[in-house]
C-alpha positions in Angstrom: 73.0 6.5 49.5 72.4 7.6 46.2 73.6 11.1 44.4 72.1 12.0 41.4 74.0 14.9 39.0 71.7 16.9 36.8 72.3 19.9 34.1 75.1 18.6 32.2 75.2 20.0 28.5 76.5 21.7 25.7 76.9 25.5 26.3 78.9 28.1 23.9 82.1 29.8 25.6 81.1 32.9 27.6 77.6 31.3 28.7 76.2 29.9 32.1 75.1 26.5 33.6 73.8 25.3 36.6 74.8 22.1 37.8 72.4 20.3 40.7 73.0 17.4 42.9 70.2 15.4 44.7 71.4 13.1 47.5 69.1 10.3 49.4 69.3 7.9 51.3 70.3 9.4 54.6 71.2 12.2 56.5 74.2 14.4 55.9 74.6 16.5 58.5 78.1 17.8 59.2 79.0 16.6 56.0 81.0 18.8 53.2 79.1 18.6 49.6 81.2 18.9 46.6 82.0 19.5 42.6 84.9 17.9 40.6 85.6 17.6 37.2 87.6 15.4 35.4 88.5 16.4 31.8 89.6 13.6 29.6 93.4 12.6 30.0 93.4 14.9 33.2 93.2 13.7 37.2 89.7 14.6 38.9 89.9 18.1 40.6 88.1 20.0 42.9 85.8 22.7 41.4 84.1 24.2 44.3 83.0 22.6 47.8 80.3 23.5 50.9 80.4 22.5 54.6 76.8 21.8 56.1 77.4 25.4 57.4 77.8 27.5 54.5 81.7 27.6 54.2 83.2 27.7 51.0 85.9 26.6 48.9 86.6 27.1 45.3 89.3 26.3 42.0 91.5 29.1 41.7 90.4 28.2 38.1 86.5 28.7 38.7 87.2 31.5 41.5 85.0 34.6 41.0 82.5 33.3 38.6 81.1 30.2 40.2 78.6 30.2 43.1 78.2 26.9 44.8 75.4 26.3 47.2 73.3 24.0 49.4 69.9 22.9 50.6 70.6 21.2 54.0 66.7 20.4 54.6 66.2 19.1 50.4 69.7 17.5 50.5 70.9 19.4 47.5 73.6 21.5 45.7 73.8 23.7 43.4 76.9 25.0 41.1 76.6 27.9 38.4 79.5 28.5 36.4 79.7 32.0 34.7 81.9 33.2 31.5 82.4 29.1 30.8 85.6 28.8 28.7 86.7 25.8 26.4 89.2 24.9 29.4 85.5 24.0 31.9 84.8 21.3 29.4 84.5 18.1 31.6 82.7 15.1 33.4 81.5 16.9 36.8 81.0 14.7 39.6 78.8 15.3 42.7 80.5 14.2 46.1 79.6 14.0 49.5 82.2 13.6 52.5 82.1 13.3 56.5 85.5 13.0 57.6 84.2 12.4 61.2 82.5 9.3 63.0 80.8 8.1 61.0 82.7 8.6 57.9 81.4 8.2 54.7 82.5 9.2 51.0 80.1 9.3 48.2 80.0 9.8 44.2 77.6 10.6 41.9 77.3 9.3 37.9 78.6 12.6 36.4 77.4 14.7 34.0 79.5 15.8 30.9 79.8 19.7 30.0 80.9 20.7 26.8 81.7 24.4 26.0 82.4 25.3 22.6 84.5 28.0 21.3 
């Protein structure tokens, strides 16, 4: 299984990015797909989350101007920030999770966003 990140960059404060996610390898059905972020000196955190149905999650931190979504049939993701601030700057990490039979838990490389002030 392989996920690959793409759209990482440097964007000024108060712009947009879209982050993708391409997974292969298998099937993921039933399976929750994923953003974190890890800033440096800080623990890896949840930005926002999808179930194979649509369901959402989000940071309180990204809540409001982020829309996360999915392509069950491509096996992608997609994640747009809005009104980035300094505070989004970050390695984001695409992750893919069953947590029934058959479990699996998967990362992507990451891909570094920088917003400027």
């Amino acid at each position: 299984v392989q996920l690959q990140a793409f759209g990482g960059g440097l964007v000024q404060a108060g712009g947009s990015l879209t982050l993708s996610c391409a997974a292969s390898g298998s099937t993921f059905s039933s399976a929750y797909m994923g953003w974190y972020r890890q800033a440096p000196g800080k623990q890896r955190e949840l930005v926002a989350r999808i179930s194979s149905g649509g369901t959402t999650d989000y940071a309180d931190s990204v809540k409001g101007r982020s829309t996360i979504s999915r392509d069950n049939a491509q096996n992608t993701m997609s994640l747009q920030i809005n009104a980035l601030k300094p505070e989004d700057t970050a390695v984001y990490y695409c992750n893919i999770i069953r947590i029934l039979a058959p479990t699996f838990n998967y990362w992507g490389q990451g891909t570094l966003v920088t917003v400027s002030s």
